[in-house]
C-alpha positions, 0 to 999 in steps of 0.5 A, a space after each residue: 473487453 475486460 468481462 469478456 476476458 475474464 469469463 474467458 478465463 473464469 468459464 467453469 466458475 459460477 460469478 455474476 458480471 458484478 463478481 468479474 467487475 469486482 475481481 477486475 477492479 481489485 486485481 487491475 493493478 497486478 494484471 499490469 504488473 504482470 504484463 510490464 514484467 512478462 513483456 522483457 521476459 517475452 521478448 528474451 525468449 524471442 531472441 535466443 532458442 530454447 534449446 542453447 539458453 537450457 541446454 545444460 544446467 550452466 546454461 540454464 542458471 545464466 539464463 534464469 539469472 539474466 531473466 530474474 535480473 531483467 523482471 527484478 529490476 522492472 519490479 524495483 521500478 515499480 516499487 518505487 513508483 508505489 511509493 507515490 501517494 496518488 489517487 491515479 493508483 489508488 483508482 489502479 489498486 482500489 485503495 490506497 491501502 492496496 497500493 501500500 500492500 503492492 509496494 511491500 510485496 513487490 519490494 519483497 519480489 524485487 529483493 529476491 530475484 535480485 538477490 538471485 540474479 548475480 548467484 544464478 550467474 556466478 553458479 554458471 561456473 558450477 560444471 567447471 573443476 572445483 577450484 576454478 568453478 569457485 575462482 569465477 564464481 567469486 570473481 563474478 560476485 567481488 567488484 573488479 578494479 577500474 584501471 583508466 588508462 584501458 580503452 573506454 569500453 574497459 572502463 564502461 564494463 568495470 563501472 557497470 560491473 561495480 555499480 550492480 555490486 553496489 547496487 546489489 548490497 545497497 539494496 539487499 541491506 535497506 530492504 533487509 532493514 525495512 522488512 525486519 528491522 525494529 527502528 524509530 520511525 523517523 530513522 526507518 523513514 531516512 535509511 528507507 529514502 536510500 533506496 533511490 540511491 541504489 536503484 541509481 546505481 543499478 540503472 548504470 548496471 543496467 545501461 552500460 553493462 555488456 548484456 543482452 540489454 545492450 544488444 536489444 534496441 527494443 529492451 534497451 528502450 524498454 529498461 531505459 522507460 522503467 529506468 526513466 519512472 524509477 528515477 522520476 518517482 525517487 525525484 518526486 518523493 525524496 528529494 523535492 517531495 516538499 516542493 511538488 507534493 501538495 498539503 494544505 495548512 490547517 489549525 488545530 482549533 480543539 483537543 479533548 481526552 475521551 474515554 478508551 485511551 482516545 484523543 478528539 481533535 478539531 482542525 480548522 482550514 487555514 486557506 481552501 478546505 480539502 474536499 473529502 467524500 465520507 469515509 477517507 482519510 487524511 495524512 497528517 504532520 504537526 509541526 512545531 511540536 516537538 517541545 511537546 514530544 509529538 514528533 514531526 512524523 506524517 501519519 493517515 487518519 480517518 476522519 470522522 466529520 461531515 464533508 460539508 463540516 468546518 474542516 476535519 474531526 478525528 478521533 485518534 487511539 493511543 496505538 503507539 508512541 506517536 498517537 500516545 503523545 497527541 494527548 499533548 497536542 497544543 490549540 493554535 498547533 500548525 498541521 499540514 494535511 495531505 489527502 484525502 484517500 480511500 474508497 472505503 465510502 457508502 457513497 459508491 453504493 448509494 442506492 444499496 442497503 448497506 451494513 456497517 461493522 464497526 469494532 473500537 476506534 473503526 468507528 471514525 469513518 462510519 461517523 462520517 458517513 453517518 453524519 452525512 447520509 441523507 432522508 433518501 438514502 436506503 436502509 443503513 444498519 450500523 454495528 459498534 462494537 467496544 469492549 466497555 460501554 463508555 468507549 462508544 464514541 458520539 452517542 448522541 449522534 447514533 443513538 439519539 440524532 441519526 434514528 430520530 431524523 433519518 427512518 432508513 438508519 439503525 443503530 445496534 451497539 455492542 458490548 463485549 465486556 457485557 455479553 462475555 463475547 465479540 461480536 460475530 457475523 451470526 449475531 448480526 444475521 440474526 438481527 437484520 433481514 436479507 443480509 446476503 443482498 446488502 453491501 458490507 463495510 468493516 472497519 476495525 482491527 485487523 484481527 477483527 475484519 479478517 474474522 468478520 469477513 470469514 464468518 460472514 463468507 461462512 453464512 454465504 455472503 459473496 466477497 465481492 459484498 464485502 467492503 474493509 478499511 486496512 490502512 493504519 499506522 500508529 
């Protein structure tokens, strides 16, 4: 139903039914988006006439404000919803890293048409004498006093009203932090939990102000649902997130110093392993290691170990100042390991041959996957790029091992420093056949994929082939 659909929609555009799957997979979790925020928009549409809710521009800014109230608050729900390290919205999204990138732009969405609402309304007053129009219009936007010796639905609309106030300053403020403020990791991740608080408040606004909300069984249930997930996914994450969310106990059994400002560590299971496919990541913190300066802070890595190994393997370049001061890391240190994540695996593509374009320390997933293909698997054609020599990492493995046992598995390292050049999607066509009809894995900086990917849709590969891990954090 869904290709159906979508060749419905993409008729005059040339694509194969692999393309609809791809374009559907990677685009699943916005269609939802779209639809939740459209239903309310839909259903108010129903219940008043066009032609009284914009019939003049006072009437068209209560309307847009009502209408950009509604669908801010749906996304503010949804927001705090991708917060949640699933794997159910992961396989929505098509990554975990997509999920992450939904919920910033989303937060973003939500910040402004929430933003909007209350000035959309308070501009209602703008055909109104000047000074009575700024009068309402400052009236509609400043808390109203409580005064609770009024009947009940006085003091219901007053603490509604004030609760949307604090509401709406709560998260103008949080959101304005988390979108443009430099702060310490660890402060950024405590003032980010207040959001809940004022999603809190503007469920009251939403309940028990005299609305059209109210005035809708149908949109009364349907706020209360997105009310209901809002909460529940603050519940779950902030407040018993070290109850209900499940991390496994690991050891670190190894620490090394590698060349390239990179550390090497080895973490042993402490009770049952995690089951990993090659190619993921975990989340990690440290515990009981702030005597050695490494910070109580949960950050991803790719793993760079075989499943079927004793635990994980990562290879972690200094970024910043977290990854900088795991050069400090003790043996016998406590981890606790959330995961694994990601889809960025060669086994969703097992019987295609494939191209993997590695750039620094992007190597870490594809030494998983190397160490774990087998003498059946297709031909593989791995590209490392680093700017010294002796900053390609596990030489042995790629250059001497996986050749020797594996005939289906090249290995081309790449030099920068010693060509005077980055490695280009030209230079890899002209070392490989058929690069058009092979499945593409990048990983590395960002800067490096997103040019990879354009000059490789440049000599016509599909995007649809194109496979990169985006997700960091240093």
């Amino acid at each position: 139903m869904g290709i159906i659909l979508l060749r419905a929609i993409h008729n005059s555009i040339d694509m194969t039914d692999k393309d609809y799957i791809f374009w559907y997979k990677r685009n699943i979790g916005w269609i939802l988006i779209a639809f939740f925020c459209a239903v309310p928009v839909i259903f108010w549409l129903s219940m008043h006439t066009i032609s009284d809710s914009f019939y003049n521009m006072s009437q068209t800014f209560l309307s847009i404000g009502k209408l950009v109230g509604l669908v801010g608050f749906i996304l503010y729900s949804i927001n705090m919803v991708l917060t949640l390290r699933q794997h159910w919205l992961e396989n929505i999204f098509n990554g975990l890293n997509r999920v992450y990138i939904a919920h910033h732009i989303t937060g973003g969405i939500a910040l402004a048409f929430l933003v909007f609402h209350p000035l959309l309304i308070a501009l209602q007053y703008v055909e109104l004498e000047i000074a009575t129009s700024i009068k309402h219009a400052a009236s509609a936007l400043l808390p109203q006093s409580i005064n609770f010796e009024d009947t009940f639905p006085f003091v219901q609309e007053a603490v509604a009203y004030n609760s949307g106030i604090i509401a709406f300053i709560g998260m103008v403020v949080l959101l304005m932090i988390t979108f443009y403020a430099k702060l310490p990791y660890n402060f950024w991740l405590f003032t980010h939990r207040f959001l809940g608080v004022a999603f809190l408040f503007a469920g009251v606004h939403v309940v028990f102000i005299d609305s059209d909300v109210s005035g809708s069984l149908f949109l009364t249930v349907y706020m209360l649902f997105w009310i209901s997930v809002g909460v529940f996914a603050f519940i779950y994450k902030t407040i018993l997130g070290n109850i209900l969310i499940r991390r496994s106990p690991y050891k670190v059994s190894s620490v090394g110093v590698l060349p390239g400002n990179t550390v090497g560590i080895h973490l042993t299971p402490m009770n049952k392993p995690i089951d990993f496919k090659p190619g993921q990541f975990i989340f990690i913190r440290f515990l009981w290691s702030t005597d050695s300066g490494i910070e109580r802070e949960i950050h991803p890595f790719s793993v760079a170990s075989e499943p079927a190994g004793n635990g994980f393997v990562l290879y972690i370049k200094a970024l910043g100042d977290f990854t900088n001061s795991l050069k400090k890391l003790q043996v016998g240190t406590i981890a606790e390991v959330e995961g694994a994540f990601g889809k960025f695996s060669y086994t969703n593509f097992q019987d295609s041959s494939q191209i993997w374009i590695a750039g620094g320390i992007g190597i870490t997933p594809f030494l998983s996957m190397a160490r774990s293909i087998d003498k059946h698997c297709p031909q593989v054609d791995l590209f490392y790029s680093a700017q010294n020599r002796d900053e390609l990492l596990d030489q042995a493995t790629l250059a001497n091992y996986l050749p020797a046992h594996y005939p289906n598995f090249k290995y081309h390292p790449y030099v920068s420093s010693e060509t005077n050049a980055f490695l280009s999607a030209r230079y890899i066509a002209d070392n490989i056949e058929d690069i058009l009809h092979k499945e593409i894995f990048i990983c590395g900086p960002p800067a490096m994929m997103k040019a990879m990917r354009s000059q490789l849709k440049g000599l016509g590969v599909k995007n649809s082939k194109i496979h990169t891990e985006e997700f960091s954090m240093s």
